[in-house]
C-alpha positions in Angstrom: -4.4 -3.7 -16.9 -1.1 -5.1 -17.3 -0.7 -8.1 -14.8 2.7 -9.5 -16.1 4.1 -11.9 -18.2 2.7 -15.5 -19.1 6.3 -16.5 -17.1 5.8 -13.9 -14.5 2.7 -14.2 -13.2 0.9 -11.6 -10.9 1.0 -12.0 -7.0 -1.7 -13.1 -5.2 -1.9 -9.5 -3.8 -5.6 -10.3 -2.1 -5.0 -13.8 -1.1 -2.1 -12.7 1.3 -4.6 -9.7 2.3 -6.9 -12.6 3.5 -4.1 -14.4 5.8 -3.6 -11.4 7.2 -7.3 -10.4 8.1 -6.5 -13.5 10.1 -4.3 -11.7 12.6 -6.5 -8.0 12.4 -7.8 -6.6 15.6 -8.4 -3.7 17.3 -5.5 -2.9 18.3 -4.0 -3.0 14.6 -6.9 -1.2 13.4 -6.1 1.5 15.7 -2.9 1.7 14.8 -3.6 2.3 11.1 -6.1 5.1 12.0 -3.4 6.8 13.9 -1.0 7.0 11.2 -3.5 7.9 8.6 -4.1 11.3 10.9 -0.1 11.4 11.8 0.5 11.5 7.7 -1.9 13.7 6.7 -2.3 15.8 9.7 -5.7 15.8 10.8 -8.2 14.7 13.4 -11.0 13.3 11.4 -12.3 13.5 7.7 -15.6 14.2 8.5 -17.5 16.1 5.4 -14.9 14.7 3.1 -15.0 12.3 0.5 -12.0 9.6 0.7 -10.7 7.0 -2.1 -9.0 4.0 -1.6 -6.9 3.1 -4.5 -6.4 -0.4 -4.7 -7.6 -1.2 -0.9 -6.0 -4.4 -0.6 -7.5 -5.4 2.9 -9.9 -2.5 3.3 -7.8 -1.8 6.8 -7.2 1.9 5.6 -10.7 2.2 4.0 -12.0 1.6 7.5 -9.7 3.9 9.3 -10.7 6.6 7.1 -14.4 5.4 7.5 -14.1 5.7 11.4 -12.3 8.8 10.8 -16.2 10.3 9.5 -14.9 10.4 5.8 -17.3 9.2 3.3 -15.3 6.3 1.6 -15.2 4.5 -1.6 -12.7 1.4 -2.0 -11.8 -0.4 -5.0 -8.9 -3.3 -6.3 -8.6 -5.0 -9.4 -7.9 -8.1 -7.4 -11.3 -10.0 -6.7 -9.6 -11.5 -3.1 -8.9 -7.7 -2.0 -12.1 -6.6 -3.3 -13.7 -9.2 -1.0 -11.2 -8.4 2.6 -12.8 -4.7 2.2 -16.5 -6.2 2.5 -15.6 -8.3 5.2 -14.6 -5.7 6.7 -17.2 -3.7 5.7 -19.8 -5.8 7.2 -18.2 -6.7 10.3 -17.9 -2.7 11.4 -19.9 -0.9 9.0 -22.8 -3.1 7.9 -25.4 -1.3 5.7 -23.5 1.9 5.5 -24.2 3.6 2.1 -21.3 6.1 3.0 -18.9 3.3 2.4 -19.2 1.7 -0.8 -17.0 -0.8 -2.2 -16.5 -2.2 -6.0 -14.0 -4.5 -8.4 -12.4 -2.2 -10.9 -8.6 -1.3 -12.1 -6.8 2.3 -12.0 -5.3 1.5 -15.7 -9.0 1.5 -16.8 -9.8 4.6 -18.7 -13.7 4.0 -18.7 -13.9 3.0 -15.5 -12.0 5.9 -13.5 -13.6 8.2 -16.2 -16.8 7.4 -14.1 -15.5 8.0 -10.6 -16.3 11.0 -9.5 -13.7 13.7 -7.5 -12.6 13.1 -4.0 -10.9 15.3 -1.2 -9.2 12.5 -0.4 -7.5 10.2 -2.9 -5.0 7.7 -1.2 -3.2 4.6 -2.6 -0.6 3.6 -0.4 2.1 0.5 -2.0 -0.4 0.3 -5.6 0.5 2.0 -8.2 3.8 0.0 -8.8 2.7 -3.0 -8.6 -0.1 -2.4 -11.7 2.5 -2.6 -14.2 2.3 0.5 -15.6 3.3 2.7 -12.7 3.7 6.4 -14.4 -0.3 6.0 -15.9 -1.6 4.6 -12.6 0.0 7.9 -10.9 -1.6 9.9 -14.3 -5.2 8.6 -13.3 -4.8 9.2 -10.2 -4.4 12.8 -10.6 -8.0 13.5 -11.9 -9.8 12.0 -9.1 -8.4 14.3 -6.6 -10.4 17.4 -6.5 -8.8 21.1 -6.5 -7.8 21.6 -2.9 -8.0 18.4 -2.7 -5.5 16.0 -1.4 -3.4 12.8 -2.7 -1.3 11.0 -1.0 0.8 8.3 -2.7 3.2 5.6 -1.4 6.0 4.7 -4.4 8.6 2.3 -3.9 12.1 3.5 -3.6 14.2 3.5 -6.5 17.8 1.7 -5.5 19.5 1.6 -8.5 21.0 -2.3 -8.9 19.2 -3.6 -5.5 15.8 -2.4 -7.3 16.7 -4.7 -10.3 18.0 -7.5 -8.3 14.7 -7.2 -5.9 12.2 -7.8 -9.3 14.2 -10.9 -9.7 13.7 -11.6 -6.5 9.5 -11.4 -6.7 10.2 -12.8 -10.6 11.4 -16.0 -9.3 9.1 -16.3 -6.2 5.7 -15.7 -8.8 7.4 -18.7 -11.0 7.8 -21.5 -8.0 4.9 -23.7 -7.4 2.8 -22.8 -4.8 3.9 -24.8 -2.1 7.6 -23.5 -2.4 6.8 -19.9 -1.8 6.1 -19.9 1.6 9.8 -21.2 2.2 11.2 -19.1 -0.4 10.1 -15.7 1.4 11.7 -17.9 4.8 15.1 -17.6 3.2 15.2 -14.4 1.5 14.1 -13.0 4.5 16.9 -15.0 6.8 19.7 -12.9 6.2 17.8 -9.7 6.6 16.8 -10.8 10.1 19.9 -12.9 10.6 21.6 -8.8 10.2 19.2 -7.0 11.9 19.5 -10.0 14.9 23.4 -9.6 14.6 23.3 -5.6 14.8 21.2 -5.7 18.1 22.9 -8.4 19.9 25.8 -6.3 19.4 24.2 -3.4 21.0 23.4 -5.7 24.0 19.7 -5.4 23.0 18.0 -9.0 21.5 15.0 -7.3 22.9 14.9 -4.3 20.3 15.2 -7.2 17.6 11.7 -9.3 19.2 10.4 -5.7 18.9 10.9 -5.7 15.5 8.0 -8.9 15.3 6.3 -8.6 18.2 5.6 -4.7 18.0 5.7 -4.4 14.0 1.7 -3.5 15.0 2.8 -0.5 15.4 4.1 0.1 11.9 0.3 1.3 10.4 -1.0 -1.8 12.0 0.8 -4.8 9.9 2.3 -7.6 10.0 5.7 -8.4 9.5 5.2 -11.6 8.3 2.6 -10.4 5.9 5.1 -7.7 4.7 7.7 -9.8 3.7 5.5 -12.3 1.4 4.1 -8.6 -0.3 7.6 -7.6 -0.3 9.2 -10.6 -1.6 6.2 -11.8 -4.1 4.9 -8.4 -5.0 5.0 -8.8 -8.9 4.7 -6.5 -11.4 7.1 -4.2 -9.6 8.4 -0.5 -10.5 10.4 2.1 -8.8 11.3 5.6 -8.4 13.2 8.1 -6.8 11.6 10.7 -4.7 12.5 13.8 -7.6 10.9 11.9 -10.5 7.4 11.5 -8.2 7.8 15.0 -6.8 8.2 16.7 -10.3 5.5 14.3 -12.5 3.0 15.6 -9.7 4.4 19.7 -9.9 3.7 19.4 -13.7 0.6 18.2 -13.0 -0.5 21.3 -10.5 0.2 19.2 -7.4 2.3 20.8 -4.6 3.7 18.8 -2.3 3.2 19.5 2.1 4.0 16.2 3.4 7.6 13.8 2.9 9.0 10.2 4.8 11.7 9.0 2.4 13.4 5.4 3.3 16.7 7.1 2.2 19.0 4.5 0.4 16.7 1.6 2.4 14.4 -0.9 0.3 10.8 0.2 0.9 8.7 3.1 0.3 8.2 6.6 0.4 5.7 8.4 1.2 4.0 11.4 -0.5 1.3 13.8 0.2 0.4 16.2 -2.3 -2.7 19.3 -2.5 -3.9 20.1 -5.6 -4.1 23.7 -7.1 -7.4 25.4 -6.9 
């Protein structure tokens, strides 16, 4: 697996997973289950199989777990690979239909092995592996036919995308105690607008919404967001059209679409799988 550049080193994808297991509880968890059903339109998952591609905290892994799916997690990063078994044995101790293991999506060998879920789902991965089209290629053959995927790409902006990987570039360069500040002041004017825009409206309050509810958003946290967002290196993008026709040539059909529109962030794709 590509991890970047000697001078761009990889994010520390699974240590900022582990801050935020900090601020998990039930409330978040339930949140994240909720949009897992909203997305891909169902009630539950039980008698289906469910893959977490690149599980990051494992929060997903077990809101498809309490959703009755049987569920297999994996991350190339070690830290990530050790949130989801923390989490594992703090709801689902000794559950054999959750099962958990260190392994990368660019290795050949190792997704040869997998076998074929109904359920494949990597939400906010695949571009950050470095080599985004082959992560969404191997992807492809672990969903079963009829089976579902459903991807989360970031959004390709043209000139912001290219000035945003400078952006994570720069922050995966600065020593380690400068990064937390950095993130402080790239987010500033951000929130300084958003602040602006609201107070405007006569309504601060929608703006302390924005951290104080962000919960509600699949269960994360804001803070935590904005160090993935502003550190999250390697980094690649694309537009809704490319994603939508690399998975049509592939016998994918797609039943479920949130774009960002021209926003930074990501959109959102679920996809069935010919028979």
């Amino acid at each position: 697996m590509n991890n970047g550049t000697t001078t761009n080193r990889r994010f520390a994808f699974g240590a900022n997973w582990q801050n935020f297991l900090s601020v998990l509880n039930e409330e978040r968890i339930a949140e994240a289950t909720r949009s897992l059903q909203a997305m891909m339109e169902l009630e539950h998952l039980a008698g289906k199989s469910f893959i977490d591609v690149g599980c990051g905290s494992g929060l997903f892994s077990l809101a498809a777990r309490r959703l009755g799916g049987r569920v297999h997690s994996f991350d190339y990063d070690a830290d990530s690979v050790s949130c989801a078994q923390d989490l594992k044995n703090n709801h689902f101790p000794d559950d054999e239909d959750w099962t958990i293991e260190h392994g990368s999506v660019l290795d050949k060998s190792f997704i040869k092995e997998l076998r074929a879920f109904d359920v494949v789902y990597s939400w906010g991965v695949l571009h950050h592996t470095g080599d985004m089209w082959n992560a969404i290629e191997s992807v492809c053959g672990l969903v079963k036919p009829g089976g579902v995927l459903f991807l989360s790409i970031y959004n390709d902006q043209g000139r912001w995308s290219v000035r945003w990987r400078q952006v994570k570039r720069w922050y995966n360069a600065l020593p380690r105690l400068a990064r937390t500040p950095y993130v402080a002041l790239v987010a500033l004017p951000f929130e300084l607008r958003a602040l602006i825009a609201f107070s405007v409206r006569l309504r601060p309050d929608l703006y302390l919404r924005r951290w104080t509810h962000y919960k509600e958003s699949r269960g994360m946290s804001r803070w935590h967001d904005w160090v993935d967002w502003v550190g999250g290196y390697p980094y690649e993008v694309a537009r809704p059209e490319d994603v939508i026709h690399f998975l049509y040539a592939r016998h994918f059909v797609l039943t479920r679409l949130k774009t960002v529109g021209g926003n930074l962030g990501c959109n959102e794709f679920v996809f069935r799988k010919a028979d």
